[in-house]
DSSP file (Angstrom, degrees, kcal/mol; ACC not computed):
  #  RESIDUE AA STRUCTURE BP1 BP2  ACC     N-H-->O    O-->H-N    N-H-->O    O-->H-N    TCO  KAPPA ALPHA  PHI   PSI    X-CA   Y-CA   Z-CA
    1    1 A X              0   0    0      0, 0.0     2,-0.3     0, 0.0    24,-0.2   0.000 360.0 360.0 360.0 142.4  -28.3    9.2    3.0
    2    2 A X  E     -A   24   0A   0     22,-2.7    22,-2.4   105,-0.1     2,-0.4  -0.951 360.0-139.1-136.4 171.4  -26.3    6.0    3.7
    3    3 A X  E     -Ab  23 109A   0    105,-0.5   107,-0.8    -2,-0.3     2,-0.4  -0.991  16.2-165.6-124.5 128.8  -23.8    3.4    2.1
    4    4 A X  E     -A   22   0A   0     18,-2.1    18,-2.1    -2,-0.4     2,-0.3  -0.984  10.9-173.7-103.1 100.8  -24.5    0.1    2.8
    5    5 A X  E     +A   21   0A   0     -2,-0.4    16,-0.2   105,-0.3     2,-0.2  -0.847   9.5 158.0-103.2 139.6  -21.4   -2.4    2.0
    6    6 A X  E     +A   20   0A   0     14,-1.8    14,-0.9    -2,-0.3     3,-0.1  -0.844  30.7  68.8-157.6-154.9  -21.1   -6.2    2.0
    7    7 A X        +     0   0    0      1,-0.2    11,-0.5    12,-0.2     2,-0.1   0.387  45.9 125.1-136.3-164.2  -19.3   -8.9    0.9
    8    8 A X        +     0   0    0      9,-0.1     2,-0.3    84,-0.1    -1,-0.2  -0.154  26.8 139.9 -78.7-169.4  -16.3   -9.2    2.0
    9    9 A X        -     0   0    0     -3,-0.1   106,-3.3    -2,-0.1     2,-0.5  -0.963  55.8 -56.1 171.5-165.9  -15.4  -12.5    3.5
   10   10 A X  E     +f  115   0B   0     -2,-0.3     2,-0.3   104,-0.2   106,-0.2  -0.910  54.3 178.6-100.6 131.6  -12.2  -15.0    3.5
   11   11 A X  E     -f  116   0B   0    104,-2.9   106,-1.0    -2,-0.5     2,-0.2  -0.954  27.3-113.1-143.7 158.9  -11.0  -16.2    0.3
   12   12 A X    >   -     0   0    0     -2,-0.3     3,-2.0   104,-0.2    72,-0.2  -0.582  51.1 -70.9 -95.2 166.9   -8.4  -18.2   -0.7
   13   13 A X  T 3  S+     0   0    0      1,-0.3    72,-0.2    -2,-0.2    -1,-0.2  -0.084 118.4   3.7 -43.5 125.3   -5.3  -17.1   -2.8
   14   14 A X  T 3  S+     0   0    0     70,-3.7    -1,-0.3     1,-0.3    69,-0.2   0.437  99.9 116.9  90.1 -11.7   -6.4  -16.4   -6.1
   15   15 A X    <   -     0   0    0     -3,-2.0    69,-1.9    68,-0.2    68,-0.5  -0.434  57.3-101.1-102.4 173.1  -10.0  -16.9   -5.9
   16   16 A X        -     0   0    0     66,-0.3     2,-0.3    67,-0.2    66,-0.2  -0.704  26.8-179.1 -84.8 133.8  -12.7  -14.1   -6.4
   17   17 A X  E     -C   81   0A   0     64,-1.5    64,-3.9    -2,-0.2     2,-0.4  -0.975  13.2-151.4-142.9 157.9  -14.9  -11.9   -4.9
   18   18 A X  E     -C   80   0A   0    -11,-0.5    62,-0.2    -2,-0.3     2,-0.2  -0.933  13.4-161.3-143.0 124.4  -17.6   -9.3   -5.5
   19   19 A X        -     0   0    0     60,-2.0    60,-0.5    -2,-0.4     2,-0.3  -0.545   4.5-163.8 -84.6 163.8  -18.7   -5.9   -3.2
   20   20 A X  E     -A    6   0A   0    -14,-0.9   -14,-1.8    58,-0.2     2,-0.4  -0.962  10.2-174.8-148.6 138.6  -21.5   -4.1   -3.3
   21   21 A X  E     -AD   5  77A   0     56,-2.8    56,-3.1    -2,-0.3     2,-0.5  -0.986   7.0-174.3-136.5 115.7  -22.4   -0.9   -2.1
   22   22 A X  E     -AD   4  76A   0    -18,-2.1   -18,-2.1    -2,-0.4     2,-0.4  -0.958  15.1-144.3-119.6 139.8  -26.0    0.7   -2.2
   23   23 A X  E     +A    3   0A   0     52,-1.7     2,-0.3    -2,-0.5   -20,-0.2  -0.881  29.4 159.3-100.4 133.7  -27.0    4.1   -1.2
   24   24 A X  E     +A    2   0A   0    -22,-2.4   -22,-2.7    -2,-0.4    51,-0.0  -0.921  26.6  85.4-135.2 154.6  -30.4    4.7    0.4
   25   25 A X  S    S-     0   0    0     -2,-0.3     2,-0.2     1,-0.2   -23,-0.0   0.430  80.5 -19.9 127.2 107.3  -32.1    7.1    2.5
   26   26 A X  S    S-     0   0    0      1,-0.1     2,-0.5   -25,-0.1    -1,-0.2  -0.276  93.6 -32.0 108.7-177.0  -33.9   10.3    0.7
   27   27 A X  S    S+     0   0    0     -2,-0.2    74,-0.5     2,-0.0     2,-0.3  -0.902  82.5 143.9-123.2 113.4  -34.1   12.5   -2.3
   28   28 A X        -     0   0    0     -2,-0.5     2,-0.3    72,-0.1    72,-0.1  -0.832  41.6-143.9-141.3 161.9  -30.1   12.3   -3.4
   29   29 A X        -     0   0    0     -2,-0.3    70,-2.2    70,-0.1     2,-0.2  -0.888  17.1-142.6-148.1 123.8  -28.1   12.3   -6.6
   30   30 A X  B     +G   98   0C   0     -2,-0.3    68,-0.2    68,-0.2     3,-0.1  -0.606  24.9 164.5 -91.3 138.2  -24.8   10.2   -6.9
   31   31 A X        +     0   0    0     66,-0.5     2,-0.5     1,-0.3    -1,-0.1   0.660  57.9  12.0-129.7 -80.4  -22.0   11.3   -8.7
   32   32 A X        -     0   0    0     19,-0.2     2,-0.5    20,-0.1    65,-0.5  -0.755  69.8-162.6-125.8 132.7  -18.5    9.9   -8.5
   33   33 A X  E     +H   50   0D   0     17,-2.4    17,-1.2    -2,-0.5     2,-0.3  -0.934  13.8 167.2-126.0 133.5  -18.1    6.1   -6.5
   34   34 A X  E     -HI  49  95D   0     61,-1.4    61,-1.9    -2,-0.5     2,-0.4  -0.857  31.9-130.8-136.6 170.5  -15.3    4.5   -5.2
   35   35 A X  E     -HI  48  94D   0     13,-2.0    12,-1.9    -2,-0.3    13,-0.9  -0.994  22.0-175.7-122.4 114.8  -13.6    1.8   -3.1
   36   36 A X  E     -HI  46  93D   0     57,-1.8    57,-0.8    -2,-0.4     2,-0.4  -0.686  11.0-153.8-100.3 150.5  -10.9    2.5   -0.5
   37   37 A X  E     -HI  45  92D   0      8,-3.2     8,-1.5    55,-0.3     2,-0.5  -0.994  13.1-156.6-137.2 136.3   -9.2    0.1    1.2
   38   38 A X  E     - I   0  91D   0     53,-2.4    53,-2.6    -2,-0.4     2,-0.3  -0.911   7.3-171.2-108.0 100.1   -7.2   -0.6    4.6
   39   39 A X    >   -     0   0    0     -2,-0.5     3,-1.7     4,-0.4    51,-0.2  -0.703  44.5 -76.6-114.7 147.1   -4.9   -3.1    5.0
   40   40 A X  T 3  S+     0   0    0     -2,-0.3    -1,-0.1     1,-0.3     3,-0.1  -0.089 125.4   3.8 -32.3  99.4   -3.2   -4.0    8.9
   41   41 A X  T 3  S+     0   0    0      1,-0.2    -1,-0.3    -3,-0.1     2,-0.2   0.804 112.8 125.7  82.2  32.2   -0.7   -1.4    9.7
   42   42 A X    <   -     0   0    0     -3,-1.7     2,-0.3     3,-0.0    -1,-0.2  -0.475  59.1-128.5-137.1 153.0   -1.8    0.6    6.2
   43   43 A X        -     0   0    0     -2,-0.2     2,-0.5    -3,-0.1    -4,-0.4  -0.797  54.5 -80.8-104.7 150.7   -3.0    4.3    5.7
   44   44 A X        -     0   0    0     -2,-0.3     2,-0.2    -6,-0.2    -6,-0.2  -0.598  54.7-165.6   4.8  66.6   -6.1    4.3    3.8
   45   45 A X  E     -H   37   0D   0     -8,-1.5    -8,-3.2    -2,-0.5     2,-0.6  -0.699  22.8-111.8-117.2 156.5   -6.2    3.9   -0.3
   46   46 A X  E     -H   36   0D   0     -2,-0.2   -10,-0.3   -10,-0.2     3,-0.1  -0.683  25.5-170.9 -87.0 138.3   -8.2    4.3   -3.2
   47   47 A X  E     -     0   0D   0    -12,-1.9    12,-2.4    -2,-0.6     2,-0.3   0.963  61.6 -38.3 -51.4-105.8   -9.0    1.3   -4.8
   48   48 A X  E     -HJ  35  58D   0    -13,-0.9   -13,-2.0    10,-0.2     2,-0.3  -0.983  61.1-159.7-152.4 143.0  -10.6    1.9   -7.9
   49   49 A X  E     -HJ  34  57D   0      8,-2.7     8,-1.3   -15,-0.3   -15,-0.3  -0.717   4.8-150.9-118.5 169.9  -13.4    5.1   -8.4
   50   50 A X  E     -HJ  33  56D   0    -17,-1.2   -17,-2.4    -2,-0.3     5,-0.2  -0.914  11.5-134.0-122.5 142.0  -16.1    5.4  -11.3
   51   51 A X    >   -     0   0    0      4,-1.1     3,-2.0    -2,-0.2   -19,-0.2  -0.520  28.0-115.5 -88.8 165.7  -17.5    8.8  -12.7
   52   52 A X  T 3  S+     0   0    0     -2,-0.2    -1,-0.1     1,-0.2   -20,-0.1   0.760 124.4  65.4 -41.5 -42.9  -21.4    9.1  -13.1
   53   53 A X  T 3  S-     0   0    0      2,-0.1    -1,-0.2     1,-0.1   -21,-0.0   0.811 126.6-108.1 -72.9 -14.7  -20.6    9.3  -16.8
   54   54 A X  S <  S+     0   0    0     -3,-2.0    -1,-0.1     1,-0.3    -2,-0.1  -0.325  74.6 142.0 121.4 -54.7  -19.1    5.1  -16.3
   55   55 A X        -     0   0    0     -5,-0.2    -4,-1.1     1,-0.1    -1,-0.3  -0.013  33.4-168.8 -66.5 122.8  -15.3    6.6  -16.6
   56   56 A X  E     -J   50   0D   0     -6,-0.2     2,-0.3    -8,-0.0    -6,-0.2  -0.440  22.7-161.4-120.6-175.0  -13.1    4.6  -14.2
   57   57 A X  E     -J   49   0D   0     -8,-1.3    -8,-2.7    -2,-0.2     2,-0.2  -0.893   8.0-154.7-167.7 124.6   -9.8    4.7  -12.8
   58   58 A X  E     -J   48   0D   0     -2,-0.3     2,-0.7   -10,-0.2   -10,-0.2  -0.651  23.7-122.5-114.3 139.1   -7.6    1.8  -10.9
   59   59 A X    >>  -     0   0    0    -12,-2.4     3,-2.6    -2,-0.2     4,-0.6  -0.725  40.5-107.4 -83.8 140.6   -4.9    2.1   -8.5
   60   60 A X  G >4 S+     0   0    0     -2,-0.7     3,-1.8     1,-0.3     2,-1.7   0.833 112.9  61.8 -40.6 -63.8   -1.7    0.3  -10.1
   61   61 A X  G 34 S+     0   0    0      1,-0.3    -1,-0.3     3,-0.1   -14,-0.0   0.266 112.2  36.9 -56.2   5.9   -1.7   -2.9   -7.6
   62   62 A X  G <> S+     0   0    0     -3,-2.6     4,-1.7    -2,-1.7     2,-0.3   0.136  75.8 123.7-159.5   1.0   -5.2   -4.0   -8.9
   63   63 A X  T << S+     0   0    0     -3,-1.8     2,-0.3    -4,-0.6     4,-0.1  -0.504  81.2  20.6 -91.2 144.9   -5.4   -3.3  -12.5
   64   64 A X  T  4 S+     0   0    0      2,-0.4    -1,-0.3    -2,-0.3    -3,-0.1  -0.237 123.7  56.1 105.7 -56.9   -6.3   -6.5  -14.3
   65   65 A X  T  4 S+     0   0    0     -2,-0.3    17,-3.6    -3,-0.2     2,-0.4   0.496  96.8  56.0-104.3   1.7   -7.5   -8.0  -11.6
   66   66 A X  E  <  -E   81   0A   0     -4,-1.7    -2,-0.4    15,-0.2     2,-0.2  -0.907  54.1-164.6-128.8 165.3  -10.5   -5.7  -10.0
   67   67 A X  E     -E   80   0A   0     13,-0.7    13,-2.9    -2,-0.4     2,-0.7  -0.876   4.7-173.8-129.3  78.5  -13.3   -4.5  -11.7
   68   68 A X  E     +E   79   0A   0     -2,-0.2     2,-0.3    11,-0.2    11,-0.2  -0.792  17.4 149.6-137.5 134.7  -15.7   -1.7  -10.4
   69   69 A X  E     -E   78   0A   0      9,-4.4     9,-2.9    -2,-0.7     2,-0.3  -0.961  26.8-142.9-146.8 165.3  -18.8   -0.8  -12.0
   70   70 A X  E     -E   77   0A   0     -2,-0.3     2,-0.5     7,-0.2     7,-0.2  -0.932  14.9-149.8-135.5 147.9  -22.5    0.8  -10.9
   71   71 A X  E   > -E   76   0A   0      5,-1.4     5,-2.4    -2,-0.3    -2,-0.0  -0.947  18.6-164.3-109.2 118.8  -26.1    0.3  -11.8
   72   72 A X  T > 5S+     0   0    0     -2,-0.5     3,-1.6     3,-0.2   -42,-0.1   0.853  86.3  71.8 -86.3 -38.5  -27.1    4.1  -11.0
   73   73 A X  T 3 5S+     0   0    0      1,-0.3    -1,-0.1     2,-0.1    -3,-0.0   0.847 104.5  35.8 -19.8 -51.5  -30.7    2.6  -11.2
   74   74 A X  T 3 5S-     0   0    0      2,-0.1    -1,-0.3   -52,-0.0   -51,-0.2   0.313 107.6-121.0-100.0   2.3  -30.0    0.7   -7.8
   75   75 A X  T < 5S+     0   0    0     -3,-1.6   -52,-1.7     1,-0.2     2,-0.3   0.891  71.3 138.6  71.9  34.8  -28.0    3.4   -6.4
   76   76 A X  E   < -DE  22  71A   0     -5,-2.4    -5,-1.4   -54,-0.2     2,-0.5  -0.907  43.2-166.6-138.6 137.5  -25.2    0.7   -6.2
   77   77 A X  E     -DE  21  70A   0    -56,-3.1   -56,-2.8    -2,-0.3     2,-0.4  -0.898  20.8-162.4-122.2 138.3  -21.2    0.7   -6.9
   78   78 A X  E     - E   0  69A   0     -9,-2.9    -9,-4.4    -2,-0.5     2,-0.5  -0.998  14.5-152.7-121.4 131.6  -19.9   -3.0   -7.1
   79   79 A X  E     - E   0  68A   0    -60,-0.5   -60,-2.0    -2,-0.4     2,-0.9  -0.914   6.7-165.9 -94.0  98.5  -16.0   -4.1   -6.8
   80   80 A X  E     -CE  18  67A   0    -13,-2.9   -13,-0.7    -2,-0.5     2,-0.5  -0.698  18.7-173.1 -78.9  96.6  -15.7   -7.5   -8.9
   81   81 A X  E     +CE  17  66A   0    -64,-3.9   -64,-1.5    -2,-0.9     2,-0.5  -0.806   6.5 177.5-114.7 129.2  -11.8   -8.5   -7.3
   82   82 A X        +     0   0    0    -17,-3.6   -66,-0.3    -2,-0.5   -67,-0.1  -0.969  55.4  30.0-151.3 152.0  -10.1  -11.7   -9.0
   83   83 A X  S    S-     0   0    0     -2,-0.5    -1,-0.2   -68,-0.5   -67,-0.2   0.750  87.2-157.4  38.9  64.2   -7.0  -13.3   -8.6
   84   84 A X        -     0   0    0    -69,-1.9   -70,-3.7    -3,-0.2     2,-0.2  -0.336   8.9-154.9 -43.2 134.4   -7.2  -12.2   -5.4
   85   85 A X        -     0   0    0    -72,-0.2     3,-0.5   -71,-0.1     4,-0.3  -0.617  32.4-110.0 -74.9 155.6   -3.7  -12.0   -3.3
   86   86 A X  S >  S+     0   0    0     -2,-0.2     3,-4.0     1,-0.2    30,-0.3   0.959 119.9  55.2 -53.9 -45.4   -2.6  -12.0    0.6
   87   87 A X  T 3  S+     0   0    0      1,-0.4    -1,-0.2    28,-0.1    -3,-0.0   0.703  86.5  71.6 -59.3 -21.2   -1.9   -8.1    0.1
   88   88 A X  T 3  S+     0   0    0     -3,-0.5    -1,-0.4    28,-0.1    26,-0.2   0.642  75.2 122.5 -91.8 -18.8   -5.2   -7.5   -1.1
   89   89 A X    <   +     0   0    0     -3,-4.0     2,-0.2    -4,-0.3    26,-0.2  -0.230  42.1 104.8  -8.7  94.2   -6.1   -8.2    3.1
   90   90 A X  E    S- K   0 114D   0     24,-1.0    24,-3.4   -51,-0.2     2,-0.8  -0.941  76.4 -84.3-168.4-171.4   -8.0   -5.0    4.5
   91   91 A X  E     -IK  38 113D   0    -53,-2.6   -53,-2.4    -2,-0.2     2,-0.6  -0.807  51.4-134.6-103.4 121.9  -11.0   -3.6    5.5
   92   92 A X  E     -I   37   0D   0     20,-4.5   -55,-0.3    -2,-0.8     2,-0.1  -0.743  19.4-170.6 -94.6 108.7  -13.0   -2.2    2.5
   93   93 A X  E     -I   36   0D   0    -57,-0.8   -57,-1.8    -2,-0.6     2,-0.4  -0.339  13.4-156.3 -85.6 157.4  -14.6    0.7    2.1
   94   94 A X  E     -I   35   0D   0     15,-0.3    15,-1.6   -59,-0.2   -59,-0.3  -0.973  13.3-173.1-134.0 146.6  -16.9    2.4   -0.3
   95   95 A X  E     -IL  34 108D   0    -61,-1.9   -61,-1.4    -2,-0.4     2,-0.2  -0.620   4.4-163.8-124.0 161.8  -17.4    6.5   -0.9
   96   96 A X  E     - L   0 107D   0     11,-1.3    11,-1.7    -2,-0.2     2,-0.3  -0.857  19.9-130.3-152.4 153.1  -19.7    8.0   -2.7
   97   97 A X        -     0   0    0    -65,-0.5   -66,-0.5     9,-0.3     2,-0.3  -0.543  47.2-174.2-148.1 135.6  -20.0   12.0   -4.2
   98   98 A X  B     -G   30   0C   0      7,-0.4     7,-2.8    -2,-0.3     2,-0.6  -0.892  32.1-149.2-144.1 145.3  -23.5   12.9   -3.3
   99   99 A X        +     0   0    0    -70,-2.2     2,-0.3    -2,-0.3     5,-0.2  -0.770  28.9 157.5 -84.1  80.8  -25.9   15.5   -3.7
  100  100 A X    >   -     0   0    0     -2,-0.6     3,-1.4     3,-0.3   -72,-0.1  -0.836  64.4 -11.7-125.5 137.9  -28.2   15.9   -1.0
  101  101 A X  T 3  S-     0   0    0    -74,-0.5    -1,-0.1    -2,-0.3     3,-0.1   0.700 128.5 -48.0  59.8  15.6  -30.5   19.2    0.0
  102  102 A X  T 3  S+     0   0    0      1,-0.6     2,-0.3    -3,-0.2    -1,-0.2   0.704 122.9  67.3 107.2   0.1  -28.4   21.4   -2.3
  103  103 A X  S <  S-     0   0    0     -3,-1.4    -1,-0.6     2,-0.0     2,-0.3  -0.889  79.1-108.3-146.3 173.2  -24.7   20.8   -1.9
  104  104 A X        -     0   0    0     -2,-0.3     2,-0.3    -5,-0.2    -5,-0.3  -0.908  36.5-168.9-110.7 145.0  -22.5   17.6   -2.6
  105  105 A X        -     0   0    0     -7,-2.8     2,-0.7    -2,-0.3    -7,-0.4  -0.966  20.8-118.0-121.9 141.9  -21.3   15.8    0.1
  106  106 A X        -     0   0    0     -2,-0.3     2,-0.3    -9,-0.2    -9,-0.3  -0.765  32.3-167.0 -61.7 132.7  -18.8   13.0    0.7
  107  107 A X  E     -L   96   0D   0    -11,-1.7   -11,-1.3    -2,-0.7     2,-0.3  -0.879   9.1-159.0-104.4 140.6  -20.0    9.6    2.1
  108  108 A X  E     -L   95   0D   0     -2,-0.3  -105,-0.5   -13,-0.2     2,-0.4  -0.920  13.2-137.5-118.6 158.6  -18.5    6.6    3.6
  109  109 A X  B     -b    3   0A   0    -15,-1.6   -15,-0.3    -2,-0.3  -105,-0.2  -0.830  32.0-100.3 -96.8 146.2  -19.7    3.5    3.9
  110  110 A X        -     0   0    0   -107,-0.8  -105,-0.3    -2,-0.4   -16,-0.1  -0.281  61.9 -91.5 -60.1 135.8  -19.4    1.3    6.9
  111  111 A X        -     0   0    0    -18,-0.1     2,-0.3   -20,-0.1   -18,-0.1   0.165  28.8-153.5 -33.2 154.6  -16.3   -1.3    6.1
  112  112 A X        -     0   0    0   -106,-0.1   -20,-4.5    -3,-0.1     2,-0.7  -0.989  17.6-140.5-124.7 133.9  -16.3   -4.6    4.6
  113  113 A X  E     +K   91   0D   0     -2,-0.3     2,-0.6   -22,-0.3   -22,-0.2  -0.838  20.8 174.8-101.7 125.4  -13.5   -7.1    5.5
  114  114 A X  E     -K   90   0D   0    -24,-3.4   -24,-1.0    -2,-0.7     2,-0.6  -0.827   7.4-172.5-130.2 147.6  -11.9   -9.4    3.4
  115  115 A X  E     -f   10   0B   0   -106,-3.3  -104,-2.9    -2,-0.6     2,-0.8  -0.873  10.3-153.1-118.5 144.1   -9.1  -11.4    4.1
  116  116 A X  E     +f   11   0B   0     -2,-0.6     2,-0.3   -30,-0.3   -27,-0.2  -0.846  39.2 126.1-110.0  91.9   -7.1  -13.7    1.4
  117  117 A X              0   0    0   -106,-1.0    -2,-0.0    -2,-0.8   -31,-0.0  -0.842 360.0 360.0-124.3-168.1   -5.2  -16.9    2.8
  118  118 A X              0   0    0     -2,-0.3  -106,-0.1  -106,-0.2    -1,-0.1   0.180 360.0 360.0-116.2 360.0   -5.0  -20.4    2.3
């Protein structure tokens, strides 16, 4: 199984963007999807996660302004981010809960970078 992420890109303060992450590859079952993020000189944080069941959950810096929802159809977790910031700068990732061959595994997906300036 893989996670496929894209994108990110440069956007200016304030402005909008939307990720997407599909998982392929297999006979799999997805359970809980998320977005982590890295910012330049940063440990690693979660974003904003979704349960299978839809139920989501935001880190405080982002609430208002991000948006993360899946079509389970498409295997696919989207982050909708607007009023984008400088801070919001890093390399994004997306995870996924999966079930594959009889256990659940984590997955990451390769990073996406998005960078906010003027």
């Amino acid at each position: 199984v893989q996670l496929q992420a894209s994108g990110g890109g440069l956007v200016q303060p304030g402005g909008s963007l939307r990720l997407s992450c599909a998982a392929s590859g297999g006979t799999f079952r997805i359970y809980a999807m998320g977005w982590y993020r890295q910012g330049p000189g940063k440990q690693r944080e979660l974003v904003a996660v979704i349960a299978s069941g839809g139920r989501t959950n935001y880190t405080d810096s982002v609430k208002g302004r991000f948006t993360i929802s899946r079509d389970n159809a498409k295997n696919t977790v989207y982050l909708q981010m607007n009023s984008l910031r400088p801070e919001d700068t890093a390399v994004y990732y997306c995870n996924a809960d999966i079930w594959v061959a009889g256990k659940i595994e984590g997955y990451w997906g390769q990073g996406t970078e998005l960078t906010v300036s003027s």
